[in-house]
C-alpha positions as CSV (number, residue, x, y, z in Angstrom):
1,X,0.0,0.0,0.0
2,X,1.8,3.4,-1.1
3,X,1.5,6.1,1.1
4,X,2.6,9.4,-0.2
5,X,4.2,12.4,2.0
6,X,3.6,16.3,1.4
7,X,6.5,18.3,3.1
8,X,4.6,21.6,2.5
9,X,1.8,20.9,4.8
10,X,3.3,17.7,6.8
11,X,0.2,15.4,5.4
12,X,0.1,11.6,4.4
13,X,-1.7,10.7,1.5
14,X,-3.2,7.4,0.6
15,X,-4.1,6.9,-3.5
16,X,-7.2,4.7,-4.3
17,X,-5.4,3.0,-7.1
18,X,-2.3,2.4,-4.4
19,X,-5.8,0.9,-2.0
20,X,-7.4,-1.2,-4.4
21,X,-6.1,-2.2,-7.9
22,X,-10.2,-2.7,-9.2
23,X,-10.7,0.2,-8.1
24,X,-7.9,2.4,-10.1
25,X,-9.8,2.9,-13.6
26,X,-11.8,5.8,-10.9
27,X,-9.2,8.1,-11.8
28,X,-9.1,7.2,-15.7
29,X,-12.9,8.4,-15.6
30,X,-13.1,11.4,-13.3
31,X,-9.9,12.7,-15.1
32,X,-11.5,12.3,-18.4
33,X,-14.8,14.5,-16.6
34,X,-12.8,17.1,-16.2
35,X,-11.6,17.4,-19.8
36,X,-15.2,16.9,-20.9
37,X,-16.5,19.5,-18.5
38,X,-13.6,22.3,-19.4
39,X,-15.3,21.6,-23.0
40,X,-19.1,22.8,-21.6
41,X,-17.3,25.8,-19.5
42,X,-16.2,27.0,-23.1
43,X,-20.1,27.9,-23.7
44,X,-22.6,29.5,-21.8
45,X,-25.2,27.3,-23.3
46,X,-24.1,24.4,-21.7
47,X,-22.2,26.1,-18.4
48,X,-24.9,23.9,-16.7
49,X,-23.5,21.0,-17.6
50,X,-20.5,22.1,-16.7
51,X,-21.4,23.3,-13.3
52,X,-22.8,19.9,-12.8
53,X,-19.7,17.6,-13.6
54,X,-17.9,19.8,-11.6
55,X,-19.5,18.1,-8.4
56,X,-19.4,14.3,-9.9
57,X,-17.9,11.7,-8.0
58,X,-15.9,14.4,-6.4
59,X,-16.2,12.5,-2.9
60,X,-16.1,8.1,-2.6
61,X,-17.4,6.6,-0.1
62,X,-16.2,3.0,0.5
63,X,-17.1,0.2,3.1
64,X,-14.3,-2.0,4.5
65,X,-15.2,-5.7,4.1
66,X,-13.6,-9.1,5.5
67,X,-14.1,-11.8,3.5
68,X,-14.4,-14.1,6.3
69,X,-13.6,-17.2,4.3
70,X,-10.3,-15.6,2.6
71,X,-9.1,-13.1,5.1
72,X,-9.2,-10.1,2.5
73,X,-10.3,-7.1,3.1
74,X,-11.7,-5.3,0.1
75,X,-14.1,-2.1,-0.5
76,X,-16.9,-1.4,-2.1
77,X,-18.6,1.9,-3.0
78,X,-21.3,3.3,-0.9
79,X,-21.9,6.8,-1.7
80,X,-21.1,9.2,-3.8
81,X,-23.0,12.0,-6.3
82,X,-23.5,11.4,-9.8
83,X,-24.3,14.3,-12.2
84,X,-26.0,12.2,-14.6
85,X,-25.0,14.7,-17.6
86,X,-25.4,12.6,-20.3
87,X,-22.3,12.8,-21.8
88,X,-20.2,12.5,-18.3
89,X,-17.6,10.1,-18.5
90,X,-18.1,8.7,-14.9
91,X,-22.0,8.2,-15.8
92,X,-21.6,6.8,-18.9
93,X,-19.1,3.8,-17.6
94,X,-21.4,3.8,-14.3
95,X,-24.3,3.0,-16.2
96,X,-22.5,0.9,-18.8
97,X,-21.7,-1.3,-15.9
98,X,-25.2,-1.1,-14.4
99,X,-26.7,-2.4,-17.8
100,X,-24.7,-5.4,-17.9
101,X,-24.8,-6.1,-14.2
102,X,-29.0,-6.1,-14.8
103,X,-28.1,-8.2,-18.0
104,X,-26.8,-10.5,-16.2
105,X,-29.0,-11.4,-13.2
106,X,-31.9,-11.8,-15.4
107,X,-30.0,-14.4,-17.9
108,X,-30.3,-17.5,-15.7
109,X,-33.9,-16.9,-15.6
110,X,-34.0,-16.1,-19.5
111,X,-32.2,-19.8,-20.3
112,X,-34.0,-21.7,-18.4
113,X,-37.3,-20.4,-20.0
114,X,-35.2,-20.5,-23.7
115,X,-33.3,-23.4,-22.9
116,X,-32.3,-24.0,-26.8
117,X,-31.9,-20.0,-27.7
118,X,-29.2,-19.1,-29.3
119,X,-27.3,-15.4,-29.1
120,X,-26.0,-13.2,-32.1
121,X,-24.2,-9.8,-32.3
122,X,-25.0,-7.7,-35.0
123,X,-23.8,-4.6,-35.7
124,X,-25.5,-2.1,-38.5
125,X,-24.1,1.2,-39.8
126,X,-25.3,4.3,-42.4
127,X,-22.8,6.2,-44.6
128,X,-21.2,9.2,-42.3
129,X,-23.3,12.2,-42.3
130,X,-23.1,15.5,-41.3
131,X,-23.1,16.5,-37.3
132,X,-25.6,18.7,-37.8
133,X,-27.6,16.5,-39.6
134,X,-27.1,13.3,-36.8
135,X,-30.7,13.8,-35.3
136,X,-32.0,12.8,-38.7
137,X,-30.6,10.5,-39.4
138,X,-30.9,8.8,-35.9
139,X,-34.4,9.3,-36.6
140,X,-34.4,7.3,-40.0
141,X,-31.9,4.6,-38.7
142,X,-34.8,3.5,-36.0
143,X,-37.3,3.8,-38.8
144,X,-35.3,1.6,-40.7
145,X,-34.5,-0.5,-37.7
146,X,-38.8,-1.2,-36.5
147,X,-39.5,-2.1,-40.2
148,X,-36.8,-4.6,-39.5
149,X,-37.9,-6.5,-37.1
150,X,-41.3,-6.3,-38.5
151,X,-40.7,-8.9,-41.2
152,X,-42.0,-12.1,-41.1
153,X,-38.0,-13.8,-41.0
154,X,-37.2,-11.9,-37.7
155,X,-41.0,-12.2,-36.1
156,X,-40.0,-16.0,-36.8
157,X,-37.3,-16.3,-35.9
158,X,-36.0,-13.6,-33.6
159,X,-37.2,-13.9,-29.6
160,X,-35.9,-10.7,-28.6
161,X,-32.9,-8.1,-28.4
162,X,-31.2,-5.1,-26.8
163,X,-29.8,-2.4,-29.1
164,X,-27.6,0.6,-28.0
165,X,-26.5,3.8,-30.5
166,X,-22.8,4.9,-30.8
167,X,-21.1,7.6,-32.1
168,X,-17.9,8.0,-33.4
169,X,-16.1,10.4,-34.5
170,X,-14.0,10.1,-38.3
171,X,-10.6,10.5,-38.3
172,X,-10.2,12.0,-41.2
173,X,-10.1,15.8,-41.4
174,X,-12.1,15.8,-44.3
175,X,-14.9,14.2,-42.4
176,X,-14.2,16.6,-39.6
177,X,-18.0,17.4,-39.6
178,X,-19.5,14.3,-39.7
179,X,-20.1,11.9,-37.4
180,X,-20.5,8.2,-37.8
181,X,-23.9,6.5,-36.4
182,X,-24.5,2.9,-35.8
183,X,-26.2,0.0,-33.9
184,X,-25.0,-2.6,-32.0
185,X,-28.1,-5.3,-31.2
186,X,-27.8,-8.5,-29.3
187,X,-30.0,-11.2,-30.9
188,X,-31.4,-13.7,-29.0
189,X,-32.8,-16.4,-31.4
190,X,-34.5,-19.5,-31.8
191,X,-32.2,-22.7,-32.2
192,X,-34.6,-23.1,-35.7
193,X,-32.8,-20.2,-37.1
194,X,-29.7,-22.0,-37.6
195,X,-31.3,-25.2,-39.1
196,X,-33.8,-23.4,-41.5
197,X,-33.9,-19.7,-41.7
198,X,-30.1,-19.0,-41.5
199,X,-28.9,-15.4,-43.3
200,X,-25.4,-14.7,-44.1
201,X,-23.7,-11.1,-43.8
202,X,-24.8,-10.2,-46.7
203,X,-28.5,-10.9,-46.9
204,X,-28.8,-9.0,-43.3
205,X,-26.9,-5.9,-45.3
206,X,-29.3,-6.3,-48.2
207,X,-32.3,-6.4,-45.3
208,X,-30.6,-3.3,-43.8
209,X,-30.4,-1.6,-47.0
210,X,-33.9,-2.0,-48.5
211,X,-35.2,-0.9,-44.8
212,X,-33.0,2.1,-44.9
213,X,-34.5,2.4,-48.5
214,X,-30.8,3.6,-49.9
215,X,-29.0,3.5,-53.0
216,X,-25.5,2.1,-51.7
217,X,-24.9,-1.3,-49.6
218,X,-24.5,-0.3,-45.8
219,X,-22.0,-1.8,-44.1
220,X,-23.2,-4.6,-41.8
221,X,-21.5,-7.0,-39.1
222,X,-23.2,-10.1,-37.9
223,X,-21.5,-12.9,-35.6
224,X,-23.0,-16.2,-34.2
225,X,-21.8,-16.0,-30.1
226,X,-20.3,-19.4,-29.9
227,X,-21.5,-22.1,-27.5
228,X,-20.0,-25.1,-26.7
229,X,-22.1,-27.2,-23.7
230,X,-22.5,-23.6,-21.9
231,X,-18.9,-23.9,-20.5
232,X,-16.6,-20.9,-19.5
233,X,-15.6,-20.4,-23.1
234,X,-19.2,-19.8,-24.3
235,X,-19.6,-17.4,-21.1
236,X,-16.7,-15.3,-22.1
237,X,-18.0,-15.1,-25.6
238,X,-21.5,-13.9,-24.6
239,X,-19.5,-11.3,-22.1
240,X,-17.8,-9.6,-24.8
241,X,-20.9,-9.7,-27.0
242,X,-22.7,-7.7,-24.1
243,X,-19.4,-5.6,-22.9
244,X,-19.7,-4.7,-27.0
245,X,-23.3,-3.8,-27.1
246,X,-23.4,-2.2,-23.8
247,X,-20.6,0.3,-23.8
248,X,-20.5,3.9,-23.9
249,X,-22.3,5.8,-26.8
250,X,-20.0,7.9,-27.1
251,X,-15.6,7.5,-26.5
252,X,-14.5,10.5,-24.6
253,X,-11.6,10.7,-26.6
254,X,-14.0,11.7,-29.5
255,X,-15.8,14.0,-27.2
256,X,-12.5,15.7,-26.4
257,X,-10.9,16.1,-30.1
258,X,-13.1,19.1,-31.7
259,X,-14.9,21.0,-28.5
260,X,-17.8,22.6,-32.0
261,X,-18.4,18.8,-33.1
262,X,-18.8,18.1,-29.3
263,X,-20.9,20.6,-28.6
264,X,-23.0,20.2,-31.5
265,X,-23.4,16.5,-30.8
266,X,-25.0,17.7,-27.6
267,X,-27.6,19.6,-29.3
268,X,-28.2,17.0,-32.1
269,X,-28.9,13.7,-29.6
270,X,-30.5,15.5,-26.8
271,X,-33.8,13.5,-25.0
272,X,-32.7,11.1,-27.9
273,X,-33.1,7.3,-26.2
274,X,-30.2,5.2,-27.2
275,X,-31.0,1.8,-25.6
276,X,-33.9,-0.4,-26.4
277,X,-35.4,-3.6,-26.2
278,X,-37.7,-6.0,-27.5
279,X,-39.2,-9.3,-27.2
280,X,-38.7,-11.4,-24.1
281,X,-35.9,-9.0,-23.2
282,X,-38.5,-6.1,-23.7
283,X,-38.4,-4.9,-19.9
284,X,-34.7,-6.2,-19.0
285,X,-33.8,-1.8,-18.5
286,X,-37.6,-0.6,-17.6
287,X,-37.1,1.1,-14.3
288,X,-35.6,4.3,-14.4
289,X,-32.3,4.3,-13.5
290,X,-31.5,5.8,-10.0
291,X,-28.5,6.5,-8.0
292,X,-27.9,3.4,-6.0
293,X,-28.0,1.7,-9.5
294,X,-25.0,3.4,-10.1
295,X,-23.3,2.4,-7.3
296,X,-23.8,-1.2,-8.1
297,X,-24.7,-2.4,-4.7
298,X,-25.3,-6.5,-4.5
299,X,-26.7,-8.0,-1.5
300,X,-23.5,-10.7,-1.8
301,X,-21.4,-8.7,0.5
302,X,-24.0,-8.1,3.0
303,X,-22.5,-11.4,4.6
304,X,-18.9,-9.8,4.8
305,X,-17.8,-8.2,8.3
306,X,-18.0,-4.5,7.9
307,X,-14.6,-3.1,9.3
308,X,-15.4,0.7,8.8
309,X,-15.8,3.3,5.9
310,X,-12.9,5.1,4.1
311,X,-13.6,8.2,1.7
312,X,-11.5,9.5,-0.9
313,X,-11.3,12.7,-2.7
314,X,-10.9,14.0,-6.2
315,X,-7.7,16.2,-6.7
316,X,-7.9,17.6,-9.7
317,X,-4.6,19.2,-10.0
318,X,-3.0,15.4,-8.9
319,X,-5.6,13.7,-11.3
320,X,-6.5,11.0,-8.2
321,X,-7.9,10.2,-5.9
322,X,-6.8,10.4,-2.0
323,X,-6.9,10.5,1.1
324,X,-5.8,12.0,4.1
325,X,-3.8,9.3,6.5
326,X,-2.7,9.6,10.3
327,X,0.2,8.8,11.4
C-alpha cells in the first residue's frame, strides 16, 4: 500500500489506485470528466453542464469488508453523487456497468425459459453524415430499424434483443464534420434459425439496405456467439458480446478532439433514447435508472464483516484520488 508524503503541509496521503487495484480505472474516468466539462465551461449554453460535472464523483465513499472465508479485506462503493450529464464520462461507464450487471441477473432466468436459444451480435451502420444532420438520421436509422424487425424472418425467428446507438467520430479531417452512427443489437434467437432460416452477412446488409431504402450497400457485421455445452468459453464469448453492445455511446476521446463537433453532438442527440429492447428481453432496463444503481450495490457482500468506511477525494490538479492518513 503506497502512502505518499507532502512536506509543505506535513500530510500523508493514501491513492485509491495504491488501496485497491479494481478500483484504479476511478481516476481514468473522473480525469476524463474534467476534460469533458472544461469543453461545456467553453459555452454558456451548456455552463450547466458544466457546473454539474464539476460536483461528480468528487467524494467516494467505500465500506471496509472481511471476507471471512479468505481473510481479505476489500471495499466497495457506498456513496457518492452522480451528475448524470449525459455525456459524463463517470456516468456513462457507471451506467454501462449497471446495464450489464441487470443483463446478467436476469440471464439464468432467461435460459431456463429459452433453454435452446441461441445469441447473435449484430452490428448495423449508415454512410457518415453530417453532425448537424445526426438527429436525422438517428431518426431514419430506427425507422429503418422497427421495419426490420417487422418482417415475417425476424418475427419468426427472432425472440428478442437489446440495441444501443454509438457515435464515433471520423478521423479524417475531411470528415471533420461528420459523425458516424450505428447499432450494436444482441440477438437472441430461436435454435430453428440456424437449421432453417439462417442469413449470411450479406443478406442481413441487403435487409438493412432496402429498410433504410438507400441506393449504396451499408456496411453490416453479424457474428453467431459461440456455445460449446454452456462452459466458461461460451460465457466469455457472450461477455464480450454484451461488454460490446453495452458500452459507452460515445468515446471521450472523440468528445474531447473538436470541442464545435462536441458541442453540437449535444444539441443533435439530446432526450434522444439510445438503448432499447424487444421481445422477451422487452423490460430487462424498464425502471428508471436511480443513483444506487450506479453504485452497483449487491446483497452478496452483505455477509462480509464491515470493518469501517474510508472516503476518498478528487484532486484535480493530482488527477487521483486520495486520502488524508494519520500517522
Amino acid at each position: 500500500m503506497g502512502r505518499l508524503y507532502n512536506k509543505k503541509d506535513n500530510v500523508k496521503f493514501e491513492n485509491l489506485a495504491d488501496r485497491s487495484e479494481k478500483d484504479k480505472v476511478w481516476d481514468t474516468h473522473r480525469k476524463d470528466c474534467d476534460l469533458v466539462s472544461a469543453l461545456y465551461f467553453q459555452s454558456a449554453e451548456f455552463e450547466r453542464y458544466f457546473e454539474r460535472m464539476e460536483d461528480c464523483s468528487g467524494r467516494l465513499e467505500f465500506n471496509q469488508l472481511l471476507d471471512k472465508e479468505t481473510g481479505e479485506i476489500k471495499i466497495k462503493l457506498t456513496k457518492t453523487h452522480f451528475c448524470r450529464v449525459r455525456h459524463c464520462p463517470v456516468c456513462q461507464w457507471r451506467k454501462s456497468l449497471m446495464w450489464k450487471a441487470k443483463f446478467y441477473k436476469a440471464l439464468p432466468e432467461i435460459e431456463a425459459e429459452y433453454k435452446s436459444a441461441r445469441w447473435m451480435f449484430l452490428t448495423l451502420t449508415v454512410e457518415n453524415c453530417e453532425i448537424t444532420d445526426l438527429k436525422n438520421t438517428l431518426s431514419h436509422m430506427n425507422k429503418a430499424f422497427k421495419k426490420m424487425i417487422k418482417r415475417k424472418h425476424f418475427l419468426k425467428y427472432n425472440l428478442g434483443f437489446v440495441k444501443t446507438t454509438e457515435i464515433t467520430k471520423p478521423m479524417t479531417r475531411k470528415n471533420s464534420n461528420k459523425a458516424h452512427p450505428h447499432f450494436h443489437i444482441l440477438l437472441m434467437m430461436k435454435s430453428t434459425y440456424f437449421k432453417d432460416g439462417y442469413l449470411k452477412t450479406s443478406d442481413w446488409a441487403e435487409i438493412w439496405r432496402d429498410c433504410l431504402g438507400v441506393s449504396y450497400t451499408p456496411i453490416t457485421d453479424v457474428r453467431t456467439v459461440k456455445v460449446k455445452n454452456g462452459g466458461d468459453s461460451s460465457r466469455s464469448a457472450l461477455a464480450d458480446a454484451v461488454a460490446e453492445t453495452l458500452k459507452y455511446a460515445v468515446k471521450p476521446s472523440d468528445m474531447t478532439r473538436d470541442r464545435e463537433w462536441f458541442h453540437e453532438l449535444t444539441r443533435q442527440v439530446f432526450k434522444l433514447r439510445f438503448v432499447s429492447t424487444g421481445g422477451v428481453l422487452k423490460d430487462l432496463f424498464k425502471e428508471e435508472t436511480s443513483e444506487e444503481d450506479l453504485l452497483l450495490l449487491s446483497e452478496e457482500e452483505e455477509e462480509d464483516q464491515d470493518l469501517g468506511s474510508l472516503t476518498f477525494n478528487w484532486y484535480k490538479t493530482k488527477a487521483k484520488y486520495r486520502r488524508k492518513v494519520d500517522e
